[in-house]
N, C-alpha and C positions, 0 to 999 in steps of 0.2 A: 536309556541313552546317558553318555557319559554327560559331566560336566563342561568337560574341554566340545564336546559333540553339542549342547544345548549353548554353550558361548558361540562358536563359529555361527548357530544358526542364526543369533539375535545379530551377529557383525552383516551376515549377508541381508539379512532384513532392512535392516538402521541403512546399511549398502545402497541397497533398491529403492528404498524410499527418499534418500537423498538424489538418485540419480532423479527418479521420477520428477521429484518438485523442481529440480532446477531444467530440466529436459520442457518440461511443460512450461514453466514460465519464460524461459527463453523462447520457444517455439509460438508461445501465447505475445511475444511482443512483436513479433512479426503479424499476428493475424492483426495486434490492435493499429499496428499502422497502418496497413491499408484499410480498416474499417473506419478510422480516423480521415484518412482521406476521401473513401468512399461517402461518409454519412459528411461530410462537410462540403464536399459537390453537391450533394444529393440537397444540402440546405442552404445553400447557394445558390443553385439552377446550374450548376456545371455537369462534365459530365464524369469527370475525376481520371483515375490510372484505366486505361483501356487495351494498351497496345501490348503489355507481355505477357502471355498466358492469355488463357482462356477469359473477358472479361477482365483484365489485370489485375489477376491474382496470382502473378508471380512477379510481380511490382516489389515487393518486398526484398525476395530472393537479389533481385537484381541490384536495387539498392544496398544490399548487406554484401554482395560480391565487389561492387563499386568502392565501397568505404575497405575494403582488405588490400586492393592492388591499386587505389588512390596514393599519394608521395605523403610521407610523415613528415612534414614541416614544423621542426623547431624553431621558432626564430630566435638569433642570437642574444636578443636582451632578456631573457626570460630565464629563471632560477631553475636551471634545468632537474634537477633530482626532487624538486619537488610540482614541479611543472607538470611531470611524468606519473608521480605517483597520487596526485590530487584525482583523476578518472575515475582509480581504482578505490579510491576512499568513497565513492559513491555510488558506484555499481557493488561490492563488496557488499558491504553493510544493508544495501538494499535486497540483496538474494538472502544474507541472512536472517531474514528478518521472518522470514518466513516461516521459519524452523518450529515455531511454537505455537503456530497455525493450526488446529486438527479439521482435519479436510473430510473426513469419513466417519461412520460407525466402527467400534473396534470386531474383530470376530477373531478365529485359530485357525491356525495353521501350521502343519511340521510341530504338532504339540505346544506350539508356544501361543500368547493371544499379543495379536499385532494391532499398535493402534496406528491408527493411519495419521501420525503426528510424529515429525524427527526425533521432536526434543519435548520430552513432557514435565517441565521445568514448573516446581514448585514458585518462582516468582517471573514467571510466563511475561505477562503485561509493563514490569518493570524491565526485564528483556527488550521486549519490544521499543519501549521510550530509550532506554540506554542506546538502541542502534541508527534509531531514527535521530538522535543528536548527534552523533556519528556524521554522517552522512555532510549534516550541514560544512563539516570541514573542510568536506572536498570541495566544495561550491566555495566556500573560502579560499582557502592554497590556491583552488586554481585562481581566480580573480587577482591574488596578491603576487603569483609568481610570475603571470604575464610579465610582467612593469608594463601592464599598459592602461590606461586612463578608464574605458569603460569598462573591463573585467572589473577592475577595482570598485568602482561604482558598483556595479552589479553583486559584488561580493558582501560589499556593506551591509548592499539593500537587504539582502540575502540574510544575514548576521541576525539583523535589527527585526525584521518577519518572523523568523526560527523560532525566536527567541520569546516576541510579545505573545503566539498564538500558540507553544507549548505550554504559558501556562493556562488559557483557556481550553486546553482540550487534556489536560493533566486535571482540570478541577471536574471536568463535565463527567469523566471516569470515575471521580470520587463518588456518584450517584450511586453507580455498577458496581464497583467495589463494595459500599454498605449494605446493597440488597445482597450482593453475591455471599460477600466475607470470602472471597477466596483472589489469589492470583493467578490461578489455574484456568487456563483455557477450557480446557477440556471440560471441569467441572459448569464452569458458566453457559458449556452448551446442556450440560447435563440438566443444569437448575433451569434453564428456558423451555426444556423438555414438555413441560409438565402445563395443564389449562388452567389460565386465570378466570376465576368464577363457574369454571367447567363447561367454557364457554371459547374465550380466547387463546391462542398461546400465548405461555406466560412470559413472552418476545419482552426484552427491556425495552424497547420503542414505543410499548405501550405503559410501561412502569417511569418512563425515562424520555420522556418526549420533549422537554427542554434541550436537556443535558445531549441526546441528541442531536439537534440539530445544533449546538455549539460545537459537537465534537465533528459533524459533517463539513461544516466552513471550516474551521481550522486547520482538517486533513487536507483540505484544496490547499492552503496557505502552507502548508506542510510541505506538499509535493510540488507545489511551484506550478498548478494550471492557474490556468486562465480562471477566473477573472484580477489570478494573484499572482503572475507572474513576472512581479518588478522587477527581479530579479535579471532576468534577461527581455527586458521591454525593446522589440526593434525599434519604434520612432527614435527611442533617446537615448539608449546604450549600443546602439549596432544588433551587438547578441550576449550584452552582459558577461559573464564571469568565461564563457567557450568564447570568445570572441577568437581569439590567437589560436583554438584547436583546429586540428584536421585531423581526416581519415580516422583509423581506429580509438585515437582517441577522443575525439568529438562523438563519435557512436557509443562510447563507452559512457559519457552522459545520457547521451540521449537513451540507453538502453537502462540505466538506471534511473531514469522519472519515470519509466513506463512500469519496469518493475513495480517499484517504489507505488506504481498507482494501484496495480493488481494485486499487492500485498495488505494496501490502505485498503480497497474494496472487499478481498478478504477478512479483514477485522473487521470494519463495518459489519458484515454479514454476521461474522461470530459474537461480535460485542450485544449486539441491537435487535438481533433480526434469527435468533436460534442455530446460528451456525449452519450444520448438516443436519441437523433437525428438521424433518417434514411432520408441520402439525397434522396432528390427530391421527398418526400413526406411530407406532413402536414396533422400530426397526430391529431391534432386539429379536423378534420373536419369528423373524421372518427368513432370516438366515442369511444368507447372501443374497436373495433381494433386497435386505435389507439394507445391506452392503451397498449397492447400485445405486440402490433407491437417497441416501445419505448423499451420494457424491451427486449424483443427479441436483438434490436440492441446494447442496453447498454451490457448487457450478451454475445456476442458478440465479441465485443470491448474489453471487463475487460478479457474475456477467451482470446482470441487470446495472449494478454500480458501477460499473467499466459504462456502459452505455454511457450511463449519467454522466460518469467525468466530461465525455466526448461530448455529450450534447450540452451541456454546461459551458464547454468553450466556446462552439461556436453559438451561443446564444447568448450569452453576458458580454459588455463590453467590459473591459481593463480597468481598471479602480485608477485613481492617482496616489501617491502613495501616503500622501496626509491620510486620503481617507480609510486607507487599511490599515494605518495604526490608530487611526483614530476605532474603526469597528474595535481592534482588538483589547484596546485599554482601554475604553470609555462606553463600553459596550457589551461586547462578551465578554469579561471580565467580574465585572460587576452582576452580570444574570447568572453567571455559572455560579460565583459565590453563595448567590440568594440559592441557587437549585439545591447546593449542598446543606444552606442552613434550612432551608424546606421538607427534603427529604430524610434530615436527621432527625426535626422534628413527627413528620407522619410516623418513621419506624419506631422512632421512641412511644410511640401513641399508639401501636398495632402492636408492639411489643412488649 
């Protein structure tokens, strides 16, 4: 086959697999809402969405049809060209992010070997922090371009969170990064691959069980759940930085936190937990089972931690916000430090 004939193939590839992630993820933020409501009736004693579809599960549908022929109300005191384009600064960034994810086993096809990964980006994990501080600006603009009193709160609140808990979850990576040595997603599932003592998988959760759970809190404070979501607190901001949105652009937030969560639960799963790695098999050898069996386990992994977010809100009350910066600088701060000077000393000492 030609050159021009092996290029076309990789454009329709790289093609598919963009449609796929973004098809899936969007379509995955409808089921997480009505599971979200579901499992928080369910831990209430309510009885939750019942009336459209079978069981109300096309609650969602209806909902996402509601927010399309809802009125766009701008109100007139608000900095309209950025008002507008704040939504898009956080859903954007949020589907991007994804891109450096590998969600499968690689195998061939059409002669060529596909990895089930967009973008297989030699500084992956710095990708991923570069989009996630992204993000925070749309939650900004929007707050500052209302002109109205609680977005602006909210935006601050917002600012000031971003900021303390990226560097606790920037140092808790430092761990991963020294065992790994690499930025490459791909490869850190590869390096998880393998059994600790011939016993374990060699999962970083088990190499990295600090730095973990520094990096688990701070991706909630990341994504704005509960129990960290100062940002838009209803007692005391209305609805924070959306206060002034409607219709598609209110949903345009709302659909990138959910993202934004399924992307966090994704890393998780890859950083900590072997990716699409299922221990004590090699999936290599199995063909397209193997194939199956990889997304099986990734799918998985990312759902278990989708669960967690969900049951996480409705079981933790709301922090005040002294004490979430207080966790963040006085607290995780300080232990993720120690995890880094700990760990550099063990590998220097195995090393």
């Amino acid at each position: 086959m030609t050159e021009t004939g092996l290029a076309l193939i990789d454009l329709v590839i790289m093609i598919a697999k963009i449609v796929l992630v973004v098809f899936i993820n969007v379509n995955l933020v409808l089921v997480l809402i009505l599971a979200e409501r579901k499992m928080s009736a369910y831990m209430q004693d309510r009885i939750g969405p019942n009336r459209v579809g079978p069981g109300g599960l096309l609650q969602p549908v209806a909902d996402g049809i509601k927010f399309i022929f809802k009125e766009d109300i701008i109100p007139n005191h608000v900095e309209k060209v950025i008002y507008v384009i704040a939504p898009m600064m956080v859903l954007i960034p949020s589907i991007l992010t994804f891109a450096v994810i590998p969600f499968g086993h690689s195998f061939s096809a059409f002669g060529r070997e596909v990895n089930l990964q967009i973008a297989n980006l030699n500084v992956g994990l710095l990708y991923i922090f570069a989009l996630v501080s992204l993000s925070v600006y749309g939650l900004i603009l929007g707050g500052w371009a209302s002109n109205s009193k609680y977005p602006l709160f909210g935006a601050i609140r917002s600012s000031a969170q971003v900021i303390s808990y990226e560097l606790s979850m920037g140092l808790a990576l430092i761990g991963v990064l020294m065992i790994a040595g690499t930025l490459r997603l791909d490869e850190m599932v590869k390096q998880q691959s393998q059994l600790l003592f011939g016993i374990l998988p060699n999962w970083n959760i088990f190499l990295q069980p600090v730095g973990f759970i520094i990096f688990l809190i701070s991706i909630f404070a990341e994504t704005n759940r509960l129990p960290f979501d100062l940002s838009e607190a209803e007692p005391e901001l209305v609805a924070g930085y959306h206060t002034e949105y409607s219709s598609m652009k209110f949903s345009m937030f709302f659909m990138g936190e959910y993202i934004a969560m399924i992307t966090a639960s994704a890393l998780i799963s890859t950083l900590y937990f072997g990716g699409w790695d299922f221990p004590y098999v090699d999936e290599s050898q199995m063909g397209l089972w193997g194939v199956v069996l990889s997304l099986v386990a990734f799918a998985a992994k990312t759902g278990f931690f989708l669960f967690f977010f969900i049951w996480i809100r409705w079981t933790i009350p709301r922090f005040r916000f002294d004490q979430l910066m207080r966790l963040g600088w006085k607290v995780l701060l300080p232990i993720a430090l120690a995890n880094v000077v700990v760990t550099g000393i063990i590998i220097s000492l195995l090393y």
